[in-house]
N, C-alpha and C positions, 0 to 999 in steps of 0.2 A: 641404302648407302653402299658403295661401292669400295671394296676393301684398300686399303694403299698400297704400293707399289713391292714397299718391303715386309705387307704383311703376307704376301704369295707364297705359295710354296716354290720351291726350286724346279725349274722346270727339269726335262728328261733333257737326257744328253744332245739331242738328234737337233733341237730347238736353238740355231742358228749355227749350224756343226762346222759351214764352210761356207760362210760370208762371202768372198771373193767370187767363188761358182753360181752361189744361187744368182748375186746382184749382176752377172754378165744374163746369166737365162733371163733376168726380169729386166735387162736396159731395153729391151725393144718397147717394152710397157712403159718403163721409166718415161719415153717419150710421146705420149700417149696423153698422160697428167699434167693437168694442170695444178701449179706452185708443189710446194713438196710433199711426196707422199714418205716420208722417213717415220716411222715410229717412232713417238716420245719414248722414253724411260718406260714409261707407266703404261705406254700401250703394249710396247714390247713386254713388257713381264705378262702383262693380261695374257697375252697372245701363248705363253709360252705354259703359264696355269691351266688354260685352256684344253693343253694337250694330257691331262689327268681328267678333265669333265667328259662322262659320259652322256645317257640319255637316262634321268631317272627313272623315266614314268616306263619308256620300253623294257629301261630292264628289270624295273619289280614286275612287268609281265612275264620276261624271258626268263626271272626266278619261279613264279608259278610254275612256269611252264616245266620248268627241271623237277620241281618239286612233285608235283601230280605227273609227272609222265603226257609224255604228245599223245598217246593215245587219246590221253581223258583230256589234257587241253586245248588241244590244239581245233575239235569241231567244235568249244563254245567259243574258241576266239575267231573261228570264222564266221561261227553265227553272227557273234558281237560286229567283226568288220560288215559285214553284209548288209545285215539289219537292225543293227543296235542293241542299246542293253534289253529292250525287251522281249528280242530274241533268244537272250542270254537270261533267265529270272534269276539263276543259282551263279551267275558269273563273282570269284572274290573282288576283295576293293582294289588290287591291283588291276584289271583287265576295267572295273569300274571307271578309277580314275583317269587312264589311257583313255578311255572310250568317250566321254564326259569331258575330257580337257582336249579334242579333238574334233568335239563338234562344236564345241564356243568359239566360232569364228571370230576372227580379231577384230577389233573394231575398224584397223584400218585397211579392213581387204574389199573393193571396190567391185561387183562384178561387173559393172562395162570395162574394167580395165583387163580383167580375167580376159572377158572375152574376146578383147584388142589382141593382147596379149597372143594370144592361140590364132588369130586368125593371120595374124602379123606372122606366125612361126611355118604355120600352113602355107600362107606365101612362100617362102622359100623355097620350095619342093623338094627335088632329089640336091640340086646345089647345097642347102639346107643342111640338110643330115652327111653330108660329104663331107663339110666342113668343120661339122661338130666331131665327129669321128676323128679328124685331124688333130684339128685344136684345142678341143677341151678332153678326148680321152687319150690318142698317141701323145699326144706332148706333155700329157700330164703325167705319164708312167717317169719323166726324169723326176719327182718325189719319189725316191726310193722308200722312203719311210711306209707312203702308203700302201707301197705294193707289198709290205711285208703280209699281210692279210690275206692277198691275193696268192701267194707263194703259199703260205701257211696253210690255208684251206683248200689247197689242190686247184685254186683257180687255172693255174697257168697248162697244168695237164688234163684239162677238161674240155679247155681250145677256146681261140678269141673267138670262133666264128660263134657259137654259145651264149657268150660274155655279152656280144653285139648286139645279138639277136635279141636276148633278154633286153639290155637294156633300151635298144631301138621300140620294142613295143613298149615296155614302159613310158616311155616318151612318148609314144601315138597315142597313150589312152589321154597322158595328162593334156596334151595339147591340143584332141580334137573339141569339137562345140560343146561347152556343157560338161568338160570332162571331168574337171575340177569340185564338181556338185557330191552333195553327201552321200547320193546314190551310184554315184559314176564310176564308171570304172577307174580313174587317175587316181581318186581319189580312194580307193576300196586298194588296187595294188601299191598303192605309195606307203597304207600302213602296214601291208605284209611286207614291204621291203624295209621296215623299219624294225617292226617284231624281227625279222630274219635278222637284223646287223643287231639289235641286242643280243640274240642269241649265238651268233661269231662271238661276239664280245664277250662274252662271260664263257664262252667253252676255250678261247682264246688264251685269257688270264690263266685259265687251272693248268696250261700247258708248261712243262718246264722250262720250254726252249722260247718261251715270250718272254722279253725282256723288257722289265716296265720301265727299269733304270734310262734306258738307252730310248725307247719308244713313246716310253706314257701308255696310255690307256690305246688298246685296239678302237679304229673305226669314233676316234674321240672328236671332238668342236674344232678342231683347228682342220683335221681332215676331212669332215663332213663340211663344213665350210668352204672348200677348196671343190670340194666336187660339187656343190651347190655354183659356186659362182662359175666352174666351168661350163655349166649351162645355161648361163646367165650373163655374165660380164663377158669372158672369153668367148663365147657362140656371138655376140650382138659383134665386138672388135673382128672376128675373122668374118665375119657376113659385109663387114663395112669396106677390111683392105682388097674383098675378092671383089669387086663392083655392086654389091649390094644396096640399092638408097632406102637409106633407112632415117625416116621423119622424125625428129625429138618425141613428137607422142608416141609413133610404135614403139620405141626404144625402150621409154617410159612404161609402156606398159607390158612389154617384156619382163623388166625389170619386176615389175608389178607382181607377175603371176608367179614368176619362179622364187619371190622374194616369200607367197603364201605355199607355197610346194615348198621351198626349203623349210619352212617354220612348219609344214605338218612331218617331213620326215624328222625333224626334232633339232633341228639347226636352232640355237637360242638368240634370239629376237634382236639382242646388241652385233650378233655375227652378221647380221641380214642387210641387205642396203636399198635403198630406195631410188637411188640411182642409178645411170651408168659411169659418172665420175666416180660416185662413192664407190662402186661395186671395182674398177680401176685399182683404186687406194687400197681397198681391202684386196683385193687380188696379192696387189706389188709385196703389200706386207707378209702375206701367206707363203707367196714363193720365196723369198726371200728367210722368212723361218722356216723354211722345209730341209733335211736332210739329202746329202747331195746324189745326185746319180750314181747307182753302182752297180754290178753286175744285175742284180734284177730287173734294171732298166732296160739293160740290153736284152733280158730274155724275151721280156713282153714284150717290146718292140719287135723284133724280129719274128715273134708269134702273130701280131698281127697283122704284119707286114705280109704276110703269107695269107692272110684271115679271105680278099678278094680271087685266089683262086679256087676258093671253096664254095659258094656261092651259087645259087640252085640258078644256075642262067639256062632258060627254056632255049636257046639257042647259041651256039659258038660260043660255048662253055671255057674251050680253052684260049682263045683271044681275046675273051674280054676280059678273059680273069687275068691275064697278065697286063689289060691294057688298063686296066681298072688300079694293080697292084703299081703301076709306075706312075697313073693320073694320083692314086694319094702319095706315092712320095713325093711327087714333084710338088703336091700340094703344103706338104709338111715341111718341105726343103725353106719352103716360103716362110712357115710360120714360126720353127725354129733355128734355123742357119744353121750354118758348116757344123758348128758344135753340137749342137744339136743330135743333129742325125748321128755323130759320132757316139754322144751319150747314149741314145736310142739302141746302139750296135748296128745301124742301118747303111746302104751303100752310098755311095756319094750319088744327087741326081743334081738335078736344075730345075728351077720353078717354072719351067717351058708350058704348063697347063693354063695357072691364072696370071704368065704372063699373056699367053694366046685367048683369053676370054675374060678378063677383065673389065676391058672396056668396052665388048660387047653388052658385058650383064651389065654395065652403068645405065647404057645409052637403053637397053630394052626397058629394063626396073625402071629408068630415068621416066621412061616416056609413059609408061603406063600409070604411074601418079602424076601427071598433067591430065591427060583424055577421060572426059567422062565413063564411068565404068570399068577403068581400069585397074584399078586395085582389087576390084571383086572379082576380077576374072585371074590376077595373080595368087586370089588364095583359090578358086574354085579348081584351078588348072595346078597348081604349087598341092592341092594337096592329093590331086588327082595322081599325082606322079608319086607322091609320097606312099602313095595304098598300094601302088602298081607294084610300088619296088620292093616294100613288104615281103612279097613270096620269095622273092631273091636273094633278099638275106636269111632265110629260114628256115624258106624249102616250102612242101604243103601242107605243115602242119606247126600253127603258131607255138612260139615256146608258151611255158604255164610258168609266169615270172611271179614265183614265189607263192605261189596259189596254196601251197602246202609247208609253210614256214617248217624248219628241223634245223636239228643243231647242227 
């Protein structure tokens, strides 16, 4: 049974701080939705308790972990990600229970849909990951609330190009063939990135200068939720207004894969959606309770606005990197308007990129789901570009995303 509306606790400050700001950044979504997406009373309270829920199970891991010391934890819990409990015999029932409630696949996770899913993502190639970059991680830095994590843990002097790069692999393990499997790599990195954000979270709280009042919980359901669907809702919506054709089943099972990737990094299963409408509605409603842009928007924006001249390019290192650093604002120009970039701290540009390519990417994407064979050759080709470009954001030596969880 689900608690009622006034038995909630109070949410934190930040939980609908500036109505007017957020509901202009989410009108372009607004129209988007189909009939209304407004939270009831009782969705709004849920949404706003939310931001006090953690992740249980990671963080009675990330207490072990404090408790015994990373030395001694930290190689049984790689054991345990790697190979399981029976790589682990002396593992406690915290590292147990994570481990164990991680391989009970849900009943409703499909693997042809997994595999849709990822091959559907691979299509996309370098467009793909150009857009995600845009849309679901520049535009998301206007939630001030989230970047407090980011600021707090030194993310922002550490450099976007890092950030990227981390998370761009992350992203390649979950979405290549098979990645999502017990053994695979998507699957093995997705719970060290999870162990890692319990252990932010609990070194985050003992800090003085975290403010639960004002924030709620570090790295909590409402914010974990918002970066989930930015990979999910917000990635399928910028693939569709760049010229992307995207078929109800891929969409669907888009939806599909990131909805069981969200539920293993520990997103709770009513945050989840099973659609691309749903995933919409929950989006509107999260930006919309989000805390409004404030100077940390503009820092990180402007960090990674810079992020494409640093970029290992094996040739004309400095042309491309500034033609790379105007093709994503123009792209961002698109996907958050004038205000937007303003929140960002970003220059003023023009969508001049996917006005000029747009309708190219319809007419090729268009024509390649008619012709026999042609959808196989956009993911064999889409991810051939995806690998290529790899070294470019990285350099020659991949990052190690979270291979050695620490506080």
């Amino acid at each position: 049974m689900t608690a009622p509306a006034s038995a909630l606790p109070s949410p934190p400050h930040r939980h609908g701080a500036d109505l007017a700001t957020t509901r202009r950044i989410a009108s372009r979504l607004r129209l988007m939705i189909r009939g209304n997406p407004e939270p009831t009373p009782t969705q709004w309270a849920r949404l706003g308790a939310a931001l006090w829920r953690g992740d249980p199970l990671a963080d009675d891991v990330a207490h072990w972990l404090q408790q015994v010391g990373m030395a001694v934890g930290r190689p049984m819990l790689e054991r345990a990600i790697e190979h399981g409990l029976d790589a682990a015999p002396d593992a406690p029932p915290a590292l147990c229970r994570f481990i164990q409630a991680v391989e009970q696949t849900p009943d409703w996770v499909d693997p042809a849909q997994l595999a849709r899913g990822a091959r559907f993502i691979q299509s996309t190639g370098q467009h793909g990951m150009l857009v995600l970059r845009d849309a679901g991680l520049m535009a998301g830095y206007q939630a001030s609330a989230i970047n407090k994590t980011l600021v707090m843990t030194g993310s922002l002097q550490r450099g976007a190009q890092r950030r990227l790069a981390e998370t761009s692999s992350w992203w390649m393990d979950c979405t290549t063939d098979g990645g999502m499997g017990r053994h695979s790599a998507g699957f093995k990195t997705t719970l060290r990135v999870r162990a890692m954000h319990a252990l932010v979270r609990q070194n985050l709280l003992r800090r003085p200068d975290w403010d639960s009042a004002a924030h709620g919980l570090p790295i909590n359901q409402v914010d974990m939720q918002a970066t989930y669907l930015g990979f999910s809702a917000v990635h399928l919506i910028a693939l569709r207004i760049t010229g992307v054709v995207v078929s109800r089943a891929d969409g669907l099972a888009m939806m599909h894969l990131w909805r069981y990737i969200g539920w293993l990094m520990g997103v709770e299963e009513d945050l989840l959606s099973e659609t691309e409408m749903q995933g919409r509605i929950s989006l509107y409603q999260n930006v919309i309770s989000q805390a409004p842009p404030d100077e940390s928007s503009a820092a990180l924006g402007r960090a990674l606005m810079d992020e494409p001249l640093n970029r290992h390019y094996p040739w004309g290192g400095a042309l491309r990197g500034r033609f790379n650093r105007a093709r994503h604002l123009s792209m961002l120009r698109l996907f958050v308007g004038r205000e937007g970039m303003q929140h960002l701290g970003l220059p003023p540009a023009l969508p001049w990129h996917p006005v000029l390519t747009t309708l190219p990417r319809l007419l090729w994407t268009g024509l390649h789901h008619l012709v026999p064979g042609g959808q196989a050759r956009l993911v064999r080709e889409g991810r051939a570009n995806q690998v290529r470009y790899m070294p470019i954001v990285f350099g020659k030596h991949p990052p190690v995303v979270a291979q050695h969880v620490a506080p």
